[in-house]
C-alpha positions as CSV (number, residue, x, y, z in Angstrom):
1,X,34.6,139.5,-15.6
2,X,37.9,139.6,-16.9
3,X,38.5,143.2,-15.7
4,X,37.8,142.4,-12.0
5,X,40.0,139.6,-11.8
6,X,43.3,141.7,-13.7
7,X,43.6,138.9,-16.3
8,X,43.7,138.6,-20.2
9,X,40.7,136.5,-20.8
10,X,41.6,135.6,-24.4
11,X,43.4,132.0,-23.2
12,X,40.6,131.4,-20.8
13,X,37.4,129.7,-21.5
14,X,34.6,131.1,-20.1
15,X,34.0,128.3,-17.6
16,X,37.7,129.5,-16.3
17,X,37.0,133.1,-16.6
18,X,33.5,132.5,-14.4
19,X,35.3,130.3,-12.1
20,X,38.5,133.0,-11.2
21,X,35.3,135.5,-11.2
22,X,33.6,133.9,-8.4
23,X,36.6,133.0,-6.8
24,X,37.9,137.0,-6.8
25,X,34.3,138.1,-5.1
26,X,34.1,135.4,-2.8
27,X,38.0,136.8,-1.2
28,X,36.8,140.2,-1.4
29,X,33.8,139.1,0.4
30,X,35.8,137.4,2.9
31,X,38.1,140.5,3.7
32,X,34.4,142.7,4.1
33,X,32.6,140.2,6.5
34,X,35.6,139.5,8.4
35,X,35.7,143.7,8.6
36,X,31.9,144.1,9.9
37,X,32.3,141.1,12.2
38,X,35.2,143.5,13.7
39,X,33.0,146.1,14.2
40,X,29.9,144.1,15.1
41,X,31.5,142.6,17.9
42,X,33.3,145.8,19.5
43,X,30.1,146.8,21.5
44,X,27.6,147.1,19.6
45,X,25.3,144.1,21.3
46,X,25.6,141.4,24.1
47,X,25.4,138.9,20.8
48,X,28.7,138.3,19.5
49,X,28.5,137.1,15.7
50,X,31.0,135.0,13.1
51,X,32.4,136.5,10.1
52,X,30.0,133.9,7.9
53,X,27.1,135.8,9.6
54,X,27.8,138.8,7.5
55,X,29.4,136.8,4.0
56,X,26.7,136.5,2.0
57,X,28.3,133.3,-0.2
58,X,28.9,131.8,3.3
59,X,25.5,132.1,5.3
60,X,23.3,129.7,6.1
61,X,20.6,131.2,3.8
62,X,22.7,131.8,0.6
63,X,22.2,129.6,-2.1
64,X,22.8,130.5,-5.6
65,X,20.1,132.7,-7.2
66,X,21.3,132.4,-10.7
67,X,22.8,128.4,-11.3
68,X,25.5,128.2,-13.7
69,X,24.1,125.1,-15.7
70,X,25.6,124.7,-19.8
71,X,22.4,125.9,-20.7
72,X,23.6,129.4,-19.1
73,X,26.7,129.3,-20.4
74,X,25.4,128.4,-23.3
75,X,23.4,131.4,-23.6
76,X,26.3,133.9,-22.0
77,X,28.1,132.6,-25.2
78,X,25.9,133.3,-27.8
79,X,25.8,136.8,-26.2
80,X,29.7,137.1,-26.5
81,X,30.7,136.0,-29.9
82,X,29.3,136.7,-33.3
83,X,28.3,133.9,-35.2
């Protein structure tokens, strides 16, 4: 996670580190369904659609698959250190 957001992740705890995570695909995101609503909307059909149409954190049908409850964090933890 740390990688794709360009930070040191050693002063962040991981609820930070997941929450700059999300944060980074959900602006990257923006930028590509703001793109493909561009090019949608040229020609290609009579049905003109909005840039949440193509975000997938955005639509009307996207709910979180995986829920980021303690008990997950919990467990992404134990993966990450050694005790």
């Amino acid at each position: 996670m740390a990688g794709v957001v360009g930070l040191d992740p050693m002063p962040l705890t991981l609820r930070q580190l997941t929450i700059t995570y999300e944060a980074k695909l959900f602006e990257a995101w923006n930028h590509t369904a703001f793109l493909a609503c561009i090019v949608h909307n040229v020609g290609w059909t009579k049905r003109k659609k909005a840039p949440k149409e193509f975000h997938p954190f955005e639509s009307a049908a996207a709910g979180r698959k995986f829920p980021l409850t303690k008990a997950v964090f919990k467990a992404i933890k134990k993966m990450l250190t050694k005790e």
